[in-house]
KEKETOR-428119 format. One line per 10 residues: their letters; for each residue x, y, z of N, C-alpha, C. Coordinates in steps of 0.2 Angstrom, whole numbers, plus 5000, padded with zeros to 4 digits. Example, Ala and Ser with C-alpha at 12.3 -4.5 7.8 and 13.67 -1.06 7.14 Angstrom:
residues 2
as	5066/4972/5039/5062/4978/5039/5066/4984/5039  5064/4989/5035/5068/4995/5036/5064/5000/5039
END
This chain:
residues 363
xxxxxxxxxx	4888/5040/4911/4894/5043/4908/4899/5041/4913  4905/5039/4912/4908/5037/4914/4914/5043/4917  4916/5043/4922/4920/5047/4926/4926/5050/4924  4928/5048/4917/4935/5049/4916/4932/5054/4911  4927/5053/4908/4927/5057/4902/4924/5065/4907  4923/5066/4911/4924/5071/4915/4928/5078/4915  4936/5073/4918/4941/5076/4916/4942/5084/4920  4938/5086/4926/4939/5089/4929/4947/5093/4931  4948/5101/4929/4954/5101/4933/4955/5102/4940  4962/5105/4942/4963/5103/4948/4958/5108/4954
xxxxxxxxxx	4957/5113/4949/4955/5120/4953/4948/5120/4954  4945/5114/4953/4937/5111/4953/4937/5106/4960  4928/5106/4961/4928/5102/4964/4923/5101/4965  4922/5092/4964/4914/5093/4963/4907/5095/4968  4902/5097/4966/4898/5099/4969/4894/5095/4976  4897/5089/4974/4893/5084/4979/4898/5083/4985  4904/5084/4982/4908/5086/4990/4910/5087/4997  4909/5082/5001/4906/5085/5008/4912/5083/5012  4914/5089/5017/4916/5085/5024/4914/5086/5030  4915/5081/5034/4911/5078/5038/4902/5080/5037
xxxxxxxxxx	4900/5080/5033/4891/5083/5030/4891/5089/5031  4898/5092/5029/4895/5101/5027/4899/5104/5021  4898/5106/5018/4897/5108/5008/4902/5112/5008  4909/5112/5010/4913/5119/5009/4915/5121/5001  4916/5128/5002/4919/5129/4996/4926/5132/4995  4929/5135/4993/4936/5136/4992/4936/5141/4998  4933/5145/5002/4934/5148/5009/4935/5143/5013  4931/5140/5014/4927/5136/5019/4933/5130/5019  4934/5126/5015/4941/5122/5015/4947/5127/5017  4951/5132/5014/4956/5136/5017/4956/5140/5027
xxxxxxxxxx	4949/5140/5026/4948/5141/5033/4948/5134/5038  4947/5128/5036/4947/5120/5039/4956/5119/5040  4960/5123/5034/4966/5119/5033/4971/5125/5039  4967/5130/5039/4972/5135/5044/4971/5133/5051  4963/5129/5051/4960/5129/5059/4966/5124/5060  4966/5118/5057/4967/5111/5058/4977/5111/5059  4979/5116/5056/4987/5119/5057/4987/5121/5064  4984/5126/5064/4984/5129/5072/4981/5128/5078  4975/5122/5079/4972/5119/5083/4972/5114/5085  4974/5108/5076/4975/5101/5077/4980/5097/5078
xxxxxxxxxx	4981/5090/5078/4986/5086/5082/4989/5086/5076  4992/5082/5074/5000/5081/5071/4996/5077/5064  4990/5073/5063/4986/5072/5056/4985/5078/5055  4980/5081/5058/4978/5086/5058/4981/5092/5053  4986/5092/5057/4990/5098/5054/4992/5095/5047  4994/5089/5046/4995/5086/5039/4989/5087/5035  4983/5085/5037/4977/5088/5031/4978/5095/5029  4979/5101/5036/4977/5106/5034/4984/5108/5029  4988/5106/5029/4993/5110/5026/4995/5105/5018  4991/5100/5018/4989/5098/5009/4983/5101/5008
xxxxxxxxxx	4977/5105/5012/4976/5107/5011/4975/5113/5006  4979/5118/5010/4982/5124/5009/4986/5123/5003  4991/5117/5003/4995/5118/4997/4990/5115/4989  4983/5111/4991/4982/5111/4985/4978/5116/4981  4976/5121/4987/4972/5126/4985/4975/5132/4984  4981/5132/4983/4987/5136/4980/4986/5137/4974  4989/5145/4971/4990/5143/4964/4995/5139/4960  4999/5136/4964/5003/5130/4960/4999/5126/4959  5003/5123/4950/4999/5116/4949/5003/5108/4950  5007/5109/4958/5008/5105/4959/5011/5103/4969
xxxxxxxxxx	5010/5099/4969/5013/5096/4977/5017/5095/4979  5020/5095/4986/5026/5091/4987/5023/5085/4992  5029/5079/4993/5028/5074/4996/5034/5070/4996  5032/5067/5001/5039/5061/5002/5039/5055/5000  5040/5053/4998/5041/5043/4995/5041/5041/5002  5041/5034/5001/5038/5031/5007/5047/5028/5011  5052/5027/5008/5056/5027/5011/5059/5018/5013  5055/5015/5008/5058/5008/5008/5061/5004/5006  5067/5007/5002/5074/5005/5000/5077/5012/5002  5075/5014/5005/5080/5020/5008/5080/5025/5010
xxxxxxxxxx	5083/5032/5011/5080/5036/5015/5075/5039/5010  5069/5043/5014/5062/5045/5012/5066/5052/5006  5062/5053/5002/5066/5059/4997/5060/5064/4997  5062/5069/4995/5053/5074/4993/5052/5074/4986  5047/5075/4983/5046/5073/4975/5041/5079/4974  5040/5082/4969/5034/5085/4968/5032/5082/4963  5024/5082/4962/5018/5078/4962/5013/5083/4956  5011/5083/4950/5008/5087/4946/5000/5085/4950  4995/5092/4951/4989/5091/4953/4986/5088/4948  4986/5091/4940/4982/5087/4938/4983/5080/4938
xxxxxxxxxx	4989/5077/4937/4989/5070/4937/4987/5067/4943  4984/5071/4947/4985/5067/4955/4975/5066/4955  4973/5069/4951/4964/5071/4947/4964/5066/4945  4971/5065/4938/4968/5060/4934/4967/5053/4939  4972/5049/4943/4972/5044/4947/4966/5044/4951  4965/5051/4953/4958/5050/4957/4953/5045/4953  4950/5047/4945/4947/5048/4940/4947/5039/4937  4953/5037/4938/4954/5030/4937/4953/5025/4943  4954/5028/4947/4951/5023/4954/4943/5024/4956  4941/5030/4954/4933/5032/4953/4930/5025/4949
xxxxxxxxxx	4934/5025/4943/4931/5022/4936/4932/5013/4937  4937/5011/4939/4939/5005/4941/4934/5000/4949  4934/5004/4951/4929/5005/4957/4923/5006/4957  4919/5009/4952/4914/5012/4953/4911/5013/4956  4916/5018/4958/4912/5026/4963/4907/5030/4960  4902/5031/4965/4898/5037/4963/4897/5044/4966  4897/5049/4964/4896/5057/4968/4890/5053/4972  4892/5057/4979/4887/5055/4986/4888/5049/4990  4892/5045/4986/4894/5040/4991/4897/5042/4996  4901/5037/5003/4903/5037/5007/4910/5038/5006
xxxxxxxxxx	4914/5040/5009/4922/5040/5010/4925/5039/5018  4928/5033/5019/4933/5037/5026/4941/5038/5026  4944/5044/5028/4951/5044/5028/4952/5040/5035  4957/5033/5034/4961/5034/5042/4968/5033/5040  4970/5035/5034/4976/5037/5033/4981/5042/5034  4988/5043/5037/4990/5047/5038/4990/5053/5032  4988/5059/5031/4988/5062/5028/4994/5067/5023  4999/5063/5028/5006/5065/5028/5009/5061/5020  5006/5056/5020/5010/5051/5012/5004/5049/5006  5007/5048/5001/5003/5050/4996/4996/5047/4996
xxxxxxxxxx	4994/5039/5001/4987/5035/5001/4985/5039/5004  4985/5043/5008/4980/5048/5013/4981/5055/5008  4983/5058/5005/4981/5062/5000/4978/5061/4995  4978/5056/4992/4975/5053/4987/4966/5052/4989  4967/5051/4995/4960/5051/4998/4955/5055/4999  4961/5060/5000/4957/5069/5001/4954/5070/4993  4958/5070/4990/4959/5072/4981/4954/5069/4977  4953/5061/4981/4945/5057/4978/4938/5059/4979  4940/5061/4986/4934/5064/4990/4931/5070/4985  4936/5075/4983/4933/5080/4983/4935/5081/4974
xxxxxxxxxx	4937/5076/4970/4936/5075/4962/4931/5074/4961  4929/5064/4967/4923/5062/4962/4916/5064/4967  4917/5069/4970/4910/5070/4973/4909/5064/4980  4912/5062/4983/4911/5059/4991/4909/5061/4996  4907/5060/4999/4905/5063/5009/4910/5061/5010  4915/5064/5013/4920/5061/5015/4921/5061/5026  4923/5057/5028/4925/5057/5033/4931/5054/5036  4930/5055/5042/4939/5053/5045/4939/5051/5051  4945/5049/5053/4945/5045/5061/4952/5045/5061  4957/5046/5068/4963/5047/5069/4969/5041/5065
xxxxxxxxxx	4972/5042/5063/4974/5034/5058/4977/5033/5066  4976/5023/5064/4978/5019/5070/4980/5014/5068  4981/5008/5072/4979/5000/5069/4972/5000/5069  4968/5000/5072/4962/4997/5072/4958/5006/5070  4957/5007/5064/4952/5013/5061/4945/5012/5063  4943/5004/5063/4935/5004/5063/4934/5003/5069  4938/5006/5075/4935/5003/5083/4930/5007/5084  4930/5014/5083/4923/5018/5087/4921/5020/5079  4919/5015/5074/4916/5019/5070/4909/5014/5068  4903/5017/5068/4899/5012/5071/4894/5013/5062
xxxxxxxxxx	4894/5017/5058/4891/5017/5052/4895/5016/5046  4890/5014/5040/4892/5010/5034/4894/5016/5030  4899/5014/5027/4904/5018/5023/4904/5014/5016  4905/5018/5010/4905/5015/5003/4911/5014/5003  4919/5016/5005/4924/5015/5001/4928/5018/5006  4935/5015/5008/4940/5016/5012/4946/5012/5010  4953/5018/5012/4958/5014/5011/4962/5011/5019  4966/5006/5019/4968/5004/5024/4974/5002/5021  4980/5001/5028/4986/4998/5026/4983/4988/5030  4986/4984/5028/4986/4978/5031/4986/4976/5038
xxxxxxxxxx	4988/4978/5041/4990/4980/5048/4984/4981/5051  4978/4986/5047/4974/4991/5049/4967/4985/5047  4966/4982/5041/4964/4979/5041/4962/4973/5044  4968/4971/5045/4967/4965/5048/4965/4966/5056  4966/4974/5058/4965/4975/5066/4956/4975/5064  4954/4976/5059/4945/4979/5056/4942/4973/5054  4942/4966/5053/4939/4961/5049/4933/4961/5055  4933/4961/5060/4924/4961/5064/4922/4963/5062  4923/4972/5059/4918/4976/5059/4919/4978/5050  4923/4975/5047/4924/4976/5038/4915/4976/5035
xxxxxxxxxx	4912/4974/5038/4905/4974/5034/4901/4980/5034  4906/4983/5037/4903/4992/5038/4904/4995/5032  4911/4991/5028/4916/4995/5022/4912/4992/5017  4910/4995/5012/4908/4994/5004/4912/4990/5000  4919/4994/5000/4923/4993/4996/4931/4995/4998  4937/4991/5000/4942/4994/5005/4946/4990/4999  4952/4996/4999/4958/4996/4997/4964/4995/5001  4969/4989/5000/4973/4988/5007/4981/4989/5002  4984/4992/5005/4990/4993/5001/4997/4998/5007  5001/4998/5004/5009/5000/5008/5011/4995/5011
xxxxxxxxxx	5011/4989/5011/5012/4983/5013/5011/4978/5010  5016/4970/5009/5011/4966/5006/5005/4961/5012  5002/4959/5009/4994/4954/5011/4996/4951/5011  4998/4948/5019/4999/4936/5018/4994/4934/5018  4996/4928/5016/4992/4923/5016/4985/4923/5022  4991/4923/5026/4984/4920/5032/4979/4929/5032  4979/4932/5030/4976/4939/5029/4970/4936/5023  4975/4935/5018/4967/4933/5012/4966/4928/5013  4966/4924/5020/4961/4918/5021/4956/4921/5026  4956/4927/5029/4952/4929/5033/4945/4933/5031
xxxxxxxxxx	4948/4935/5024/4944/4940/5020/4937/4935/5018  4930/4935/5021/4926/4931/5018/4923/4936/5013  4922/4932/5007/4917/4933/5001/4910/4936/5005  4910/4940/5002/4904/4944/5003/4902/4951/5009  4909/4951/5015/4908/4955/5017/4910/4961/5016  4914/4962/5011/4917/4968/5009/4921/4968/5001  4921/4971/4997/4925/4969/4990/4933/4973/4994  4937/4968/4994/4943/4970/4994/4949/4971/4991  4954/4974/4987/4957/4975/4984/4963/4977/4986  4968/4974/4986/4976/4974/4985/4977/4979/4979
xxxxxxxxxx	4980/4985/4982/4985/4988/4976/4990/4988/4976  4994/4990/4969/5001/4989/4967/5004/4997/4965  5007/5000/4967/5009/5008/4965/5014/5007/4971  5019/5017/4968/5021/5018/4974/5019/5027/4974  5023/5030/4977/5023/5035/4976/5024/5041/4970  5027/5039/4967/5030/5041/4961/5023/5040/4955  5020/5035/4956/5014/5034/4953/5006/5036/4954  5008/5041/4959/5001/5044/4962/4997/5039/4966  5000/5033/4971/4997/5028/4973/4996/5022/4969  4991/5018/4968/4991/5014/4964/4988/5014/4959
xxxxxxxxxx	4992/5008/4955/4991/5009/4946/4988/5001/4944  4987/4997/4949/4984/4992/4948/4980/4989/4954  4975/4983/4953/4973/4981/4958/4970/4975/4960  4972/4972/4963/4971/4964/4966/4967/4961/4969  4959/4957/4964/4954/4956/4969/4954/4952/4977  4952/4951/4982/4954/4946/4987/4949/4944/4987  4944/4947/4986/4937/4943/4990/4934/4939/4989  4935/4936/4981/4933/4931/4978/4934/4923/4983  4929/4921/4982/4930/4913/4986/4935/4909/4981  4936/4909/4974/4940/4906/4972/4946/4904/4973
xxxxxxxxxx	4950/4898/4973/4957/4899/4976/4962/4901/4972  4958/4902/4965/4964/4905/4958/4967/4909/4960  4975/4910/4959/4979/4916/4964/4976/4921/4956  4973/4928/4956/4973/4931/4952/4978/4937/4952  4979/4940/4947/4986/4945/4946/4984/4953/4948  4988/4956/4948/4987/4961/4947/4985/4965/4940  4979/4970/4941/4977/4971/4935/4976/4978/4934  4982/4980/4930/4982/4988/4928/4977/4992/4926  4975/4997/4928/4970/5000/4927/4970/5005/4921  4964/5006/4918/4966/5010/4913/4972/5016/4910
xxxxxxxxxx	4972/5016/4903/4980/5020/4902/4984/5018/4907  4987/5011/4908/4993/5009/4911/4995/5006/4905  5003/5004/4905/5004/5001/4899/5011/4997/4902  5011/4992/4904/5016/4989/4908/5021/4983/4902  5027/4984/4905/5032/4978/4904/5037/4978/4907  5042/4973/4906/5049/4971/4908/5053/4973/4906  5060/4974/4909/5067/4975/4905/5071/4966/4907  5076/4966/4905/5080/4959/4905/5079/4956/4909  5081/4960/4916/5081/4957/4924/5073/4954/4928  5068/4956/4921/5060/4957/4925/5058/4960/4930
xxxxxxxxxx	5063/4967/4930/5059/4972/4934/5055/4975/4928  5048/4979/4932/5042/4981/4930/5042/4989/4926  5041/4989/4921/5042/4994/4917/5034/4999/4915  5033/5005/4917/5028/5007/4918/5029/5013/4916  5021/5015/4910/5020/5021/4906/5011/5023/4907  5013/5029/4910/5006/5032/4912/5007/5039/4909  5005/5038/4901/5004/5047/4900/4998/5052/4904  4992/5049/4908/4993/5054/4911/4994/5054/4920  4996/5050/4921/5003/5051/4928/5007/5055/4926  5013/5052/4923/5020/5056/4921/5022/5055/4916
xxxxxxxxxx	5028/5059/4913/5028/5059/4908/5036/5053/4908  5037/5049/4900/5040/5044/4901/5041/5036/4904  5044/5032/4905/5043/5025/4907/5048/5026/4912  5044/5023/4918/5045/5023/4924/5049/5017/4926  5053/5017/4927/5061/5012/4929/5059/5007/4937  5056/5002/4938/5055/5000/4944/5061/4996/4946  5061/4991/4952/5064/4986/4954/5061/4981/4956  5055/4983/4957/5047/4978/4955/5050/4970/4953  5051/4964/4953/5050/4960/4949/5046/4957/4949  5043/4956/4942/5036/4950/4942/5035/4949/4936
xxxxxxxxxx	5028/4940/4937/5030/4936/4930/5023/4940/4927  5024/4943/4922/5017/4946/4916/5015/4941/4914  5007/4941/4913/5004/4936/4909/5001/4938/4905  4998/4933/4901/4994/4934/4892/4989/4938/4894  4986/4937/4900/4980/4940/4900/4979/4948/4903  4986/4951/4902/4989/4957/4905/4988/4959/4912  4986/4952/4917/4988/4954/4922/4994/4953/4924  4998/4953/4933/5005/4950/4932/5005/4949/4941  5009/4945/4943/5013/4943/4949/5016/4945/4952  5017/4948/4958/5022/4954/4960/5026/4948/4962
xxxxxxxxxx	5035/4947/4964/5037/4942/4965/5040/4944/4972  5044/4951/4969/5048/4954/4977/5052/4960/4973  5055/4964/4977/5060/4968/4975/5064/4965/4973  5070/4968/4970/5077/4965/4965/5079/4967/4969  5081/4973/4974/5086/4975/4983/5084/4968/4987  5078/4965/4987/5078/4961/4992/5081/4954/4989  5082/4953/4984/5084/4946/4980/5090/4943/4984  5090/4936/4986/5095/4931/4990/5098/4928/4983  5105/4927/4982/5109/4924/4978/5110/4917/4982  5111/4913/4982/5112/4906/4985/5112/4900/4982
xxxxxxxxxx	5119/4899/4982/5123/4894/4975/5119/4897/4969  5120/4903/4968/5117/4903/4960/5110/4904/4958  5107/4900/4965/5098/4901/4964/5095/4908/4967  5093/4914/4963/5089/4917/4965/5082/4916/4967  5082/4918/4974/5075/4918/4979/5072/4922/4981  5067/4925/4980/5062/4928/4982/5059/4928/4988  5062/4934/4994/5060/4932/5000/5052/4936/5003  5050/4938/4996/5044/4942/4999/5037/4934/4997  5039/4930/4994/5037/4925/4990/5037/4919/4994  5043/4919/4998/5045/4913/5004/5039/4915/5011
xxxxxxxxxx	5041/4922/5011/5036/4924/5018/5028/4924/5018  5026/4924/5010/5021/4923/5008/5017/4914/5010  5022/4911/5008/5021/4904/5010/5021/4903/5016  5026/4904/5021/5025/4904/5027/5022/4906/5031  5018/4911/5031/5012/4916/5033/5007/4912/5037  5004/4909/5032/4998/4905/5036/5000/4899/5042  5008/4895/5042/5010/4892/5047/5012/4896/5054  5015/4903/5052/5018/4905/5060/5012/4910/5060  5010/4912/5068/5006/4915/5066/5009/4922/5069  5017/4924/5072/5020/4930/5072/5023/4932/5067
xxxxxxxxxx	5026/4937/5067/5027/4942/5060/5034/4939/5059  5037/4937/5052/5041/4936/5051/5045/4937/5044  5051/4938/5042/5054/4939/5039/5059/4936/5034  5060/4934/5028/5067/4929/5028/5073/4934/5026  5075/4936/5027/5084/4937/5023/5089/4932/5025  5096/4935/5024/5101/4932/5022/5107/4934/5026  5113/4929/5025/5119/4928/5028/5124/4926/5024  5130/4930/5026/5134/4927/5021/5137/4920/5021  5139/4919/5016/5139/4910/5018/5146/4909/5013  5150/4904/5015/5158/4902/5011/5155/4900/5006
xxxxxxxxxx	5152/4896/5005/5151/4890/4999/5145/4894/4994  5139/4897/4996/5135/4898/4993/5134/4906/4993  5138/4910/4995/5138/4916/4994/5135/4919/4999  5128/4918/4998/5123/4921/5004/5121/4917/5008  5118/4914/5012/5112/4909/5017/5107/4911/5018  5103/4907/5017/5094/4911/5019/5091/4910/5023  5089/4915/5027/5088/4914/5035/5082/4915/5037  5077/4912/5042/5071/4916/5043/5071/4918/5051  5068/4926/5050/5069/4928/5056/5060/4929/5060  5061/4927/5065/5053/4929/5067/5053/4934/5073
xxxxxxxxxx	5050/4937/5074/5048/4944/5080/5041/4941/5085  5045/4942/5092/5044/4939/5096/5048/4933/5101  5042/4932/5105/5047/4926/5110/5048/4920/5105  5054/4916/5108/5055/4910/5105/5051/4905/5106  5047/4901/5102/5044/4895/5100/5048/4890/5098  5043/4884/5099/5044/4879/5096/5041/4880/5089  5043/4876/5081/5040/4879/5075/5041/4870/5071  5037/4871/5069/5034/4865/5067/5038/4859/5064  5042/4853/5064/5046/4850/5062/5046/4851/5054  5039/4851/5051/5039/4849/5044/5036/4858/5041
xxxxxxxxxx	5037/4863/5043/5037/4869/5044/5039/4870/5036  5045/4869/5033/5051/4871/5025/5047/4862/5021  5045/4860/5023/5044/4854/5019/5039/4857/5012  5032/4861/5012/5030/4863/5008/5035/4867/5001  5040/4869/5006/5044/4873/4998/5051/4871/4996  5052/4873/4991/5056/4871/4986/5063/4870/4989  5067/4864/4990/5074/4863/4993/5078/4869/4994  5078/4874/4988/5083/4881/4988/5079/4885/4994  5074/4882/4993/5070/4890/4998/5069/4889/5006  5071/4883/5009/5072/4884/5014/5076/4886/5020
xxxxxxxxxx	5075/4890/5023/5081/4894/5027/5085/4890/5030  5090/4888/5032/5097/4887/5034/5098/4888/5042  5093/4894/5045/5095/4895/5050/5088/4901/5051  5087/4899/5060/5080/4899/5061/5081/4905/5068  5081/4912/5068/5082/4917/5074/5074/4920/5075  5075/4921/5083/5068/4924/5085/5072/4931/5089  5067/4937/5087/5070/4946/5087/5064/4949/5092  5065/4952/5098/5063/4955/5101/5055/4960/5093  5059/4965/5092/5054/4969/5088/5060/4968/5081  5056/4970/5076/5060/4972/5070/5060/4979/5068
xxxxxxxxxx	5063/4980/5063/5066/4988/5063/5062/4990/5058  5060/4995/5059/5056/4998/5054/5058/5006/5049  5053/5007/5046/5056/5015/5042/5053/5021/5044  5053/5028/5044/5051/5032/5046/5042/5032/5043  5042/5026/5039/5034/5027/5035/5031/5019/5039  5034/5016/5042/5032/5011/5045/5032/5006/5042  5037/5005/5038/5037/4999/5035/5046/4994/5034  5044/4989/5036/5049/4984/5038/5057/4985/5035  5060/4988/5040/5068/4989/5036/5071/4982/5035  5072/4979/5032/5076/4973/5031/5082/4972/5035
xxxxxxxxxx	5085/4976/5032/5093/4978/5032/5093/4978/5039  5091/4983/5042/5091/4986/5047/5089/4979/5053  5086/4973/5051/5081/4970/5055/5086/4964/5056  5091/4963/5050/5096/4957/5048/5102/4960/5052  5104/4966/5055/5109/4970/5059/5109/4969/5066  5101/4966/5068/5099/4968/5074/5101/4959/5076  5100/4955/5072/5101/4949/5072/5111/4948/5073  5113/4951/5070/5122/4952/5071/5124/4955/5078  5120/4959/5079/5120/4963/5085/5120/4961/5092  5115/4955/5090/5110/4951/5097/5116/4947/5097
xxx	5119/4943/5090/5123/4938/5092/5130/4938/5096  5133/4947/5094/5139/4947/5098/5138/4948/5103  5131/4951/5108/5132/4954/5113/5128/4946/5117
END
């Protein structure tokens, strides 16, 4: 029987549900969520107070967006929908009650909620560890299923054989990341969601030894398409109600998966040729091996200039380095930045990163 037909509300919780290997039940979590408030660190306190809020009589949460074209917003969150996503990542994944779980996601944003909420929909042992970059350094046993951010990942590839099945998301996955991924030691998956989505609504194999770039592939009851501009247009009747408006751009294919290309806030105009800088740094990945960026400058002739910035000390970088890509796509002007600017959710402030390069220059 298949997990969805289930259909569990939010005020249930399966009986296979374990944390740290002890059975609580609605006391016994209420009581973990008020220790974990008044006892524990700063995660801590974040579990016990989604805790608390899911075992309220509301049927719904609050939370913050992750804050990546702007400042962070608070949204409220229906529990059952937040059931059903569990219920399609169960199904998509096949999970089974008694499996393994580890949280090492901040509990504070919707991937570390969502983890709690799967743990204790689809029946999980669930466990935890301090979110870090490196989550799997003192964890020495096999686990069925974990999410991580890229970062966190790519700090974990020695010890990845411990994870059954790991979800990498809030971030995108370069290149040189899914060449490190070997086939067989873990099933990994790239998601695609945001916060407004209950997390992710699609998913991206890596592990495959293939080189076939495969798409992203909606998970059940998603129903996807485009407006004019080719941002991504998404209907979840049971997420939310109505179609959801992104800035997503990507190419759909016949086989109804699709290619994330870049945000429509990040798009570079340059003589007329829109560039996709999430798509350029994709390519570059695998030659530099520091973190790097491309945005833009304004330019007399061509509007904008496309530039790539990389973080860290200054290098030498490889003569034939733009030679792989498309004439339009090559940056113009080549800066190296102490650190790059980030957002209160840890994620690359562009704007913020391209200011620091203006800054450097006058001073």
């Amino acid at each position: 029987m298949k997990l969805k037909t289930m259909r569990p509300h939010f005020t249930k919780r399966h009986n296979r549900f374990t944390w740290e290997g002890y059975h609580l039940d609605y006391n016994g979590l209420v009581d973990l969520g008020y220790f974990f408030i008044k006892e524990g660190g700063e995660n801590e306190r974040s579990i016990g107070e989604f805790l608390l809020n899911w075992l309220d009589e509301r049927d719904f949460v609050y939370t913050k967006t992750s804050g990546s074209t702007g400042k962070p917003k608070q949204i409220k969150l229906s529990k059952q929908a937040m059931v059903n996503s569990a219920l399609a990542t169960g199904d998509a994944l096949g999970l089974m009650p008694g499996q393994t779980c580890l949280l090492c996601l901040p509990a504070s944003r919707i991937a570390g909620k969502m983890m709690l909420v799967r743990a204790m929909i689809l029946g999980l042992e669930l466990h935890y560890v301090q979110p870090s970059r490196s989550p799997l350094r003192l964890v020495n046993r096999a686990c069925d299923f974990c999410a991580m951010t890229p970062m966190q990942l790519k700090n974990s590839l020695n010890k990845i054989n411990l994870i059954g099945k790991t979800l990498v998301g809030g971030g995108a996955v370069d290149s040189n990341l899914k060449s490190r991924i070997i086939s067989g030691e873990t099933e990994v998956f790239e998601t695609f969601g945001m916060t407004e989505t209950l997390s992710h609504i699609a998913l991206k194999a890596l592990h495959y030894t293939s080189s076939q770039d495969m798409g992203f592939r909606p998970l059940e009851n998603i129903e996807l398409d485009t407006d004019e501009s080719r941002c991504l247009l998404v209907k979840a009747p049971n997420l939310f109600d109505g179609t959801l408006i992104t800035k997503d751009i990507v190419d759909m294919h016949s086989d109804g998966t699709f290619t994330w290309l870049g945000r429509a806030d990040n798009v570079v105009n340059s003589g007329g040729v829109k560039l996709f800088p999430e798509v350029i740094e994709a390519q570059l990945s695998s030659s530099i091996a520091q973190p790097l960026m491309i945005g833009s400058e304004p330019h007399e002739e061509l509007g904008e200039k496309l530039i790539l910035i990389v973080e860290g000390a200054e290098q030498a970088l490889s003569p034939n380095l733009f030679d792989t890509l498309d004439q339009y796509a090559r940056p113009k002007s080549v800066y190296f930045i102490d650190a790059f600017a980030y957002t209160a959710n840890g994620k690359l402030d562009r704007k913020a990163t391209v200011s620091r390069i203006t800054r450097d220059l006058k001073n």
